[in-house]
Every structure is written in structure tokens, then in C-alpha cells.
C-alpha positions, 0 to 999 in steps of 0.5 A, spaced: 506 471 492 510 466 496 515 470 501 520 466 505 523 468 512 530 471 509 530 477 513 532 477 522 526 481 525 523 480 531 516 476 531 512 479 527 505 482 532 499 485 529 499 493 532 494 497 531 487 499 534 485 493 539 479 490 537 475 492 542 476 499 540 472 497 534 467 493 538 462 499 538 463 501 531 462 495 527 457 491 532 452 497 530 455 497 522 452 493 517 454 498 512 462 495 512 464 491 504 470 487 504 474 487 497 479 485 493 480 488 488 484 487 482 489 490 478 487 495 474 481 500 476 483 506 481 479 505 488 474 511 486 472 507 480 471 501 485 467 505 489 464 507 483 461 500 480 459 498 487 456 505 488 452 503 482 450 495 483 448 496 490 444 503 489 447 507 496 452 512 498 459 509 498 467 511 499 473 507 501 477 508 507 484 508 504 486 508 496 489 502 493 493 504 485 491 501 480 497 498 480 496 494 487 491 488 488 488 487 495 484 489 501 479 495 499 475 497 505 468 500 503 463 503 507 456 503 504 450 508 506 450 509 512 456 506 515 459 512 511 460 516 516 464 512 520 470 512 515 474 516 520 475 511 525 479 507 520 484 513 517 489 511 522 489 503 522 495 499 520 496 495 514 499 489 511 504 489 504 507 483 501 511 487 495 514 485 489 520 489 486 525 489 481 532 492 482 536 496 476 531 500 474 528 507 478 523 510 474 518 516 475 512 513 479 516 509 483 513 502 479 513 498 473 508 502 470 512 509 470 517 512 465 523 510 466 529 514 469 535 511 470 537 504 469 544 501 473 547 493 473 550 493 479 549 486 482 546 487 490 547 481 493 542 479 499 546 480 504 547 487 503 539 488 502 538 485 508 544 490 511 540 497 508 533 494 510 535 493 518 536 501 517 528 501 515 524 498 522 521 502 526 520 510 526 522 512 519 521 519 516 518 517 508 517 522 501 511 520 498 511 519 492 510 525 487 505 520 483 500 519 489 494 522 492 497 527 497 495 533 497 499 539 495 495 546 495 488 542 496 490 538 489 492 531 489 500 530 487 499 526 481 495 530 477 500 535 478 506 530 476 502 528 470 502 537 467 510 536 469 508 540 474 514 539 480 512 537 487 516 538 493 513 533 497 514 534 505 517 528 508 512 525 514 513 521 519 511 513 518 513 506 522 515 499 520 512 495 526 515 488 521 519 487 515 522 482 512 525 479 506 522 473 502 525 471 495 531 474 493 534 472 486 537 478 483 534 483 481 528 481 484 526 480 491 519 480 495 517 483 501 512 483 507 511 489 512 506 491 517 505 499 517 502 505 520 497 509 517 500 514 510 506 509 509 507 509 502 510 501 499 512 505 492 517 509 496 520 503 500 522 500 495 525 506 491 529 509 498 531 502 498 534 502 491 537 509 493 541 506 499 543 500 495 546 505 489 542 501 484 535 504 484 528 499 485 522 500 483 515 496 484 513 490 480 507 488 485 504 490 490 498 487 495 495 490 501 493 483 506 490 487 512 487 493 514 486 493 522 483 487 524 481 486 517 485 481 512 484 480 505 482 472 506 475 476 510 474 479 503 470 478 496 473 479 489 470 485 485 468 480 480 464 476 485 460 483 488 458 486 481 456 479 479 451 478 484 444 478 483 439 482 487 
């Protein structure tokens, strides 16, 4: 996905945890799998295909739909018990969206809900996306893995079931908008931890009066993590040994 640099933030900064903070974590910690994953498999069947290669414990530090590509960080044997040390690392986006169309997943993968062709130019996007750096309060998706009441908020959404999903506390440390030709446009952003891409771009579509759902997604960085660092699945369940 190719970004530009249309929209005027400040210099970009990685925050997060410092380096040093991890030095004592992964100087010790063999245990640590870097993936990309494709589109397609859930991160817990991801986990599961490794789980099942290498023959040891594994779980993820962070899900991934299955709609998004990207970073996966897997921790494997003992290097499992160690998943709480990355709950609150930042993460890094490059995002794809469409205008026009909003739909119940809040991606292209959805039910369509409400189409609009209201032309936005870029200017105004720009405008509505100064409003998003920063501290933000964010809805998360009805379709995600939040829990309500011990349960995932999906599996709920798929019986029908409404979900009242509380808003939480969420920030933007660098946004910037790349592509624009309508109604497509791109993204790139650094995030706290529990920020959800797919509601980005839907309260964006809000703020903008037409809708927005997403057509892409791709995590590049967890922490000090980049997906550069990272193997494609195919490559891992393909390896001999």
C-alpha cells in the first residue's frame, strides 16, 4: 500500500514502551514468533497451525481480523507466560477505506447498511481528521472480540443479539492521510493499545455524513516490533523440522 504524506501532523515519534523496558523480557526469551499473516485465517487459527508445526504451547499478544494482514506476535512455550508484558504496546496501521458505504462490521467484508454519494473532497477529510489525534474516546466495533458479559461481542452480533458496546479511552499519537481519490482514501497511524482501526474509519465516514467502511487493513509494528522483522505463515508451516 503506497501512503503519501497529505495530512499536516506533527513528526511522526514511535512511543510506547522504551526499549529498555523489554531488555529483560526478550534477553531471556527464545520463545518470541514473528508472523505476517495473510488475509483470511483468524489469529487463533493462526496460532493454531503453528501450535500444531512446531508441537508447543502457543497464543498470540494481540488479535488480528481476518480480514487484516500483518504483524502477529506469537509467543510459544515457555515465552507464553510472558503475553502480559505486551497488552499495552502501541501498534502501527497503513489502512485502506472506501467512502459511501457503511456496513455492520464496519469492513467490506459486512452486510451492507446504508449507501451515500455524497462527494467528500480532500480538504474536508483532512479537516474531520485533525479532530481524531490525540486522546479520543472510540466505540468498538459490535463485530470484534470485546468482551460483554464474559462473551466476545461477535458471537453475539452473529445471533442478532444488540450489543451496547461502552466507549473507551483510546489515542492517536500520528495519523496521516495518504491516497485520496474519491471514494477511496488511505491511511497510516500509530496507536495505543484497544484502539480499533475498523471504528476509525466508520466515525470518520460519520463525521464526514457519508459512511466509511474499511477495504484493508495492515498492522506494521507491535512495540518495538515491525512487520519487516516478520516471517510469512506460509514460509513458518513450510519449514522442515
Amino acid at each position: 500500500m503506497s501512503l503519501g504524506t497529505g495530512f499536516p501532523g506533527p513528526k511522526r515519534t514511535l512511543v510506547g514502551c522504551p526499549d529498555f523496558a523489554f531488555s529483560a523480557i526478550l534477553g531471556a526469551m527464545h520463545d518470541i514468533l514473528l508472523v505476517d499473516k495473510p488475509q483470511g485465517p483468524t489469529s487463533s487459527r493462526v496460532v493454531e497451525l503453528i501450535r500444531r508445526k512446531l508441537k508447543v504451547r502457543a497464543g498470540h499478544t494481540g488479535t488480528l481480523d481476518p480480514l487484516a494482514t500483518g504483524l502477529l506476535v506469537v509467543l510459544t512455550g515457555k515465552g507464553t507466560k510472558e503475553a502480559s508484558s505486551f497488552l499495552n504496546l502501541d501498534k502501527s496501521y497503513e489502512v485502506k477505506a472506501t467512502l459511501g458505504v457503511e456496513t455492520d462490521t464496519y469492513d467490506r467484508q459486512g452486510r451492507v447498511l446504508r449507501r451515500n454519494d455524497r462527494e467528500v473532497t480532500r480538504h474536508e477529510m483532512e479537516e474531520v481528521l485533525k479532530e481524531f489525534y490525540g486522546d479520543i474516546w472510540q466505540v468498538p466495533p459490535p463485530f470484534s472480540a470485546k468482551r460483554i458479559q464474559g462473551r466476545k461481542a461477535y458471537e453475539l452480533a452473529r445471533k442478532g443479539v444488540s450489543v451496547e458496546m461502552a466507549p473507551q479511552k483510546v489515542s492517536i499519537h500520528f495519523l496521516e492521510l495518504g491516497e485520496f481519490q474519491f471514494p477511496s482514501f488511505t491511511l497510516a497511524c500509530d496507536v495505543s493499545s484497544g484502539f480499533y482501526v475498523r471504528s476509525l474509519v466508520h466515525d470518520v465516514g460519520e463525521r464526514l455524513r457519508t459512511g466509511a467502511m474499511v477495504a484493508e487493513v495492515r498492522r506494521t509494528r507491535v512495540g518495538p516490533y515491525r512487520v519487516e522483522q516478520a516471517r510469512p505463515l506460509e514460509q513458518i508451516l513450510s519449514e522442515n523440522g
